[in-house]
N, C-alpha and C positions, 0 to 999 in steps of 0.2 A: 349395371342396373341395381338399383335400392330395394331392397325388399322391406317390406313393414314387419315383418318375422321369418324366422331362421325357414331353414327348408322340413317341408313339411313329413315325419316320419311316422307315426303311429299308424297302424294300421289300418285300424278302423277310420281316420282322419281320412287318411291317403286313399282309402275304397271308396269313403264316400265323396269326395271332391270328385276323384276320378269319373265317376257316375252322374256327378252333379254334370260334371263338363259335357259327357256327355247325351246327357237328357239336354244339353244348350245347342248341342251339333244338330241332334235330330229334331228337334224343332224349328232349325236354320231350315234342314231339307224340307219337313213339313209346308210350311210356308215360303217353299220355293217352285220344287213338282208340284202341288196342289192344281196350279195354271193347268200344266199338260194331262193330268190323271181325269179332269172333265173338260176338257177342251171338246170331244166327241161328241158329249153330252151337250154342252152349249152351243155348238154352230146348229144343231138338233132341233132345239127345242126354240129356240130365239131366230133361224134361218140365218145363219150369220154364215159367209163361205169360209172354208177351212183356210187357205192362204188368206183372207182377212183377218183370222183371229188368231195364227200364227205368228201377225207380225207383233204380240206381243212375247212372245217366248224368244225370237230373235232380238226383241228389246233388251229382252231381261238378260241373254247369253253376253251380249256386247257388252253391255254396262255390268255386269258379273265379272266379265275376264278382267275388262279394264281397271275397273275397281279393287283387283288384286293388287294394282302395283299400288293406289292411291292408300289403301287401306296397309300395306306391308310399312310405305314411307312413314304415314302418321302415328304406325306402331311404336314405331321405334323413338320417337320424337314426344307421346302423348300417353296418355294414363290409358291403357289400354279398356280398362275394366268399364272406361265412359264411352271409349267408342262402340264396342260391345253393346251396350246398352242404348245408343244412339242407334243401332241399325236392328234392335227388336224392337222398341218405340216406332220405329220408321217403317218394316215390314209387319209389324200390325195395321198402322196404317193404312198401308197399301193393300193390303187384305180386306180391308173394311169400305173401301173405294171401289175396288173393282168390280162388283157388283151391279153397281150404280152408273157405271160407265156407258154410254146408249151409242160411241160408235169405237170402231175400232181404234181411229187414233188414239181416242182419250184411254183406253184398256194399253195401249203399248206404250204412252209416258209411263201412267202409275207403274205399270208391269216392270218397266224401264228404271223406274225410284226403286220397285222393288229390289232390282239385282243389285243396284250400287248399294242399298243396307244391307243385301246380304254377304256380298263381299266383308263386309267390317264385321267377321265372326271369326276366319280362320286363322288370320296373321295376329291379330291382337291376343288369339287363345292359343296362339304357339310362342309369344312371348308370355303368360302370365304361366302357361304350365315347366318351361323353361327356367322360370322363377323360383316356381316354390316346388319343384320336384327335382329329388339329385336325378344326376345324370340315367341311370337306370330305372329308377322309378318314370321317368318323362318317356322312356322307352314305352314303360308298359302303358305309360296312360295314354300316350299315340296310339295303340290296340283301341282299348276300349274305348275313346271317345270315338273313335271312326267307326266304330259300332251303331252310332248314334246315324250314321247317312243310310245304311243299309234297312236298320229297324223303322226308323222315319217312311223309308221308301215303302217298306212292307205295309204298314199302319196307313199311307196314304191309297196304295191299291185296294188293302181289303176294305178300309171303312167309309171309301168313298160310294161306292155299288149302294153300300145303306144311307147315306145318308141321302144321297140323292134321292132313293125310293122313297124316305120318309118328309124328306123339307125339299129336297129341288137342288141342285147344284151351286145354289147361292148358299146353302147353309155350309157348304166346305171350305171358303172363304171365311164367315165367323166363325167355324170352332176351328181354325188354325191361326184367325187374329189372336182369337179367346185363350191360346197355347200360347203365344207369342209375351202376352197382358204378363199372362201369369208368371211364364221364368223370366221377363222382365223384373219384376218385383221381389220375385227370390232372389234376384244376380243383386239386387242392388241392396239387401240383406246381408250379404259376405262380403266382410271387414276382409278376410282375409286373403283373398284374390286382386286388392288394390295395387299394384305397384308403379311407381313413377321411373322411368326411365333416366339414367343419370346422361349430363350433357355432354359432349365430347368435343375435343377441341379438332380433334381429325387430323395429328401430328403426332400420332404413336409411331415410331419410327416401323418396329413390326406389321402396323398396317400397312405403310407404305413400301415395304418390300413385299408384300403379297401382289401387289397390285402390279407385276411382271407381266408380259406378254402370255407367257406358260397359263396363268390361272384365269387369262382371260379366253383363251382357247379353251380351260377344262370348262368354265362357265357356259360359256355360247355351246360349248358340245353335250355339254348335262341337260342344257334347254334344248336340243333339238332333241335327243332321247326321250325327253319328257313327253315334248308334241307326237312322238310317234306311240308310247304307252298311250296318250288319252287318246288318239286316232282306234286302236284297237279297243282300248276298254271300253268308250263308250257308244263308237264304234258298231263292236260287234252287238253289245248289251241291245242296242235301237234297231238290229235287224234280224236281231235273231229270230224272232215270232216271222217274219216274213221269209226267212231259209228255210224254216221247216215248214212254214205251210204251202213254199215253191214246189220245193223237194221232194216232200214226201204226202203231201195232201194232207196234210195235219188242220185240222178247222182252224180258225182264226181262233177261236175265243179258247181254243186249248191250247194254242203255240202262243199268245198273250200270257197264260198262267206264269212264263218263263219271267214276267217282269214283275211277279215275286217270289220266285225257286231262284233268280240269278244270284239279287243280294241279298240271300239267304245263304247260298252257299260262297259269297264273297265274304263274309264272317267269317266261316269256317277259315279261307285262305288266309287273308289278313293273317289268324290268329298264328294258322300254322307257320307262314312265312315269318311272323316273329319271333319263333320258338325259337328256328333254325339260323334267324338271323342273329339271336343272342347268343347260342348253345356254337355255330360251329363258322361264322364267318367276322372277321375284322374290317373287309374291304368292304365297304356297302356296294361298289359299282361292279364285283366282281359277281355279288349276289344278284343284282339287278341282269347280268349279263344270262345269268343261268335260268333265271324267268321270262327273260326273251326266249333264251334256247327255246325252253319248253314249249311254249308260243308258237314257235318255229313247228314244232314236232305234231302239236296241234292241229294246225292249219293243215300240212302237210296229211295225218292223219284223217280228217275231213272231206278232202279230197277223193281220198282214198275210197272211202265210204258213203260218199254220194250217193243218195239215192240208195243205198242198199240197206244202210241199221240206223233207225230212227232213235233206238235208244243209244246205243255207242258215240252217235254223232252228236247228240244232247249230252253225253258225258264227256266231250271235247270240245264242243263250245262252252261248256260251265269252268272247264278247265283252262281254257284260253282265255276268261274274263277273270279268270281267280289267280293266274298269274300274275297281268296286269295291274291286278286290283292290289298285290301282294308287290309289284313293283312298286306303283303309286304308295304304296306304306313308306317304303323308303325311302323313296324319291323328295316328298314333299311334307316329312315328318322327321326321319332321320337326319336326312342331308343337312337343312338348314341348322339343325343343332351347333355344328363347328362353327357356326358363324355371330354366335352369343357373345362371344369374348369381345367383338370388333362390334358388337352395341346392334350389328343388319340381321339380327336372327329372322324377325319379321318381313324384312323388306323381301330377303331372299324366299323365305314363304311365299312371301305372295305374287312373286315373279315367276317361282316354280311353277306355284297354281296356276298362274297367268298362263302358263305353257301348256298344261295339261288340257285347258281350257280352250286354245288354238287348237291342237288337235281336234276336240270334241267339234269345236265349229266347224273344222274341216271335214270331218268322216261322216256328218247329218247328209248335206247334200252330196258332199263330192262323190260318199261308196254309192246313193244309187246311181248318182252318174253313170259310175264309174258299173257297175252288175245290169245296167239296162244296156250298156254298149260290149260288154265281154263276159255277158253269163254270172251265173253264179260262182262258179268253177275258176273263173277267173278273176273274179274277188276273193277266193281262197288262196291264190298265187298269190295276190296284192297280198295281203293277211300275213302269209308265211315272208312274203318279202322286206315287209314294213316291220314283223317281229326280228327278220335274218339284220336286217343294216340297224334298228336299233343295240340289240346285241353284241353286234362287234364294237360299235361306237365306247360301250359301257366298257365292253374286255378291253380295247386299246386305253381307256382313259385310266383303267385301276391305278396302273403303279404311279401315275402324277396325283391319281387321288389320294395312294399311302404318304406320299411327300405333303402333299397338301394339307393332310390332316395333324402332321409331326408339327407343323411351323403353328399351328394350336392357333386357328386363324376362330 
């Protein structure tokens, strides 16, 4: 990859990109949940049925997942900083549309356009920060821009309740285009985020000895890990307000607060998980293994406490979404890093995500399935089971991962 200048080290340079990137994340989120944070509100006041106006957030998940792999490929092949800008152009758009939309189909194409420009933010912004940040610094700025999903999320819970009170549910759509306009115009202000990917002829002899039976086992085995952390994370995140208010009688609109205490204290995890992942581990799959455990002990935990401590059991479900949340740092930030040298840092991005993303589709409907036919009690086994087999997967895979990472792929 060419860069237009060296790698970037001043301090104050490197804090404020860092920030910049991720003020670009969380306005990705912004005008992504915006859909689901009034969807209540709209089938409400417009009488629209809730599976009618669902089938736009279904639009937007499909064409979101699949969109990782289109958006990973074109990374790597394309000036990243235009596709980027192609998919805030495009989800302002779509923002500014939906409004306007009188039935459901036409809300689940745009909603549909939406996902596929939102996909074109993450693989593009893990190759540009690959670029211009050494190796350590892209560590920490993987932190903080993932900063940018959780704060996003927070921003879209509390200041929808107002705006809706003050303009109507349609004004949430304009001032999330109106965000969109704006770091649209800033991104396209920074010279120094431009880089053009150099051409490769795909005859490095070192890539072609990666490409062994071995590393396509660790690959397919890192992607099923993946799908089962986004099964949990987001997962548990979508049900929690309905376990505690099964459970324990918790009101609805107090066991809802959870969907902005969750990624709130997903911050926190993120953060911590990369302390620990810088300060005392080398193997990323070994780290990943030990946040399953925990997962594990969680669930198990939970169980335990059923129905008896409403706070204890909120402080293991915050812990078992901040594990995962602290896996997925790794997973789909770290990992693909090794993969810069061989030109797919993106691609592999966006195929990770793609995984994470399978999961999430899977755990919407399939956990109530699955908690209306085996209780609650028995989605806490699922939970601890689906934490226990990702887990070993990541502990078997480490030592092919220490090899894998020496061959400097």
């Amino acid at each position: 990859m060419k860069n237009l200048r060296a790698k970037i080290t001043g301090r104050y340079e490197l804090h404020k990109l860092m920030l910049f990137f991720m003020g670009l994340y969380m306005v990705s989120y912004i005008t992504r949940i915006n859909y689901g944070a009034v969807i209540s509100e709209m089938t409400a006041s417009e009488n629209i049925q809730k599976s009618a106006a669902s089938l736009a957030l279904t639009a937007s998940a499909v064409t979101y997942g699949f969109g990782q792999l289109i958006s990973g490929y074109l990374s790597d092949r394309f000036r990243p900083k235009l596709l980027i800008l192609a998919g805030l152009f495009t989800t302002a758009f779509a923002n500014i549309i939906v409004p306007f939309c009188t039935r459901p189909e036409q809300t689940a194409l745009v909603w549909g356009i939406n996902g596929l420009a939102q996909a074109f933010m993450w693989p593009p912004l893990v190759k540009i920060m690959a670029a211009v940040f050494s190796a350590n610094d892209y560590k920490r700025a993987c932190v903080i821009v993932t900063w940018g999903s959780s704060v996003g999320t927070v921003l879209v819970y509390v200041l929808s309740p107002i705006l809706i009170f003050a303009a109507g549910w349609r004004s949430i759509f304009a001032a999330s285009a109106l965000c969109a306009i704006v770091t649209a115009v800033l991104w396209c202000k920074r010279r120094d985020i431009d880089i053009t990917p150099e051409k490769t002829t795909g005859t490095d002899e070192t890539v072609k000895n990666k490409a062994g039976a071995k590393y396509v086992v660790l690959m397919l085995s890192i992607m099923l890990a993946i799908v089962f952390q986004g099964v949990l994370r987001d997962g548990v995140t979508t049900w929690t307000p309905s376990y505690l208010a099964d459970i324990f009688g918790l009101d609805n609109k107090l066991a809802i607060l959870t969907g902005v205490i969750i990624p709130l204290f997903s911050i926190a995890a993120i953060q911590l998980t990369s302390v620990i992942y810088r300060r005392f581990f080398e193997n990323e799959l070994a780290l990943i293994a030990i946040l399953f455990g925990v997962g594990v002990i969680s669930s198990l935990a939970l169980l335990m406490l059923s129905g008896i401590n409403v706070i204890l059991s909120a402080v293991f479900l915050a812990l078992l979404v901040g594990c995962m949340y602290g896996a997925n740092l790794i997973m789909t930030c770290m990992l693909p890093a090794y993969f810069a040298r061989s030109g797919n840092i993106s691609f592999v991005s966006g195929l990770l995500n793609f995984c994470t993303y399978i999961g999430s589709a899977a755990s919407g409907a399939g956990m109530a399935l699955f908690s209306e036919n085996y209780g609650w009690n028995g989605t806490l086994v699922l939970w601890a089971a689906v934490a226990c087999v990702g887990g070993v997967i990541c502990l078997c895979l480490s030592g092919l991962w220490s090899g894998f990472k020496k061959s400097e792929i």
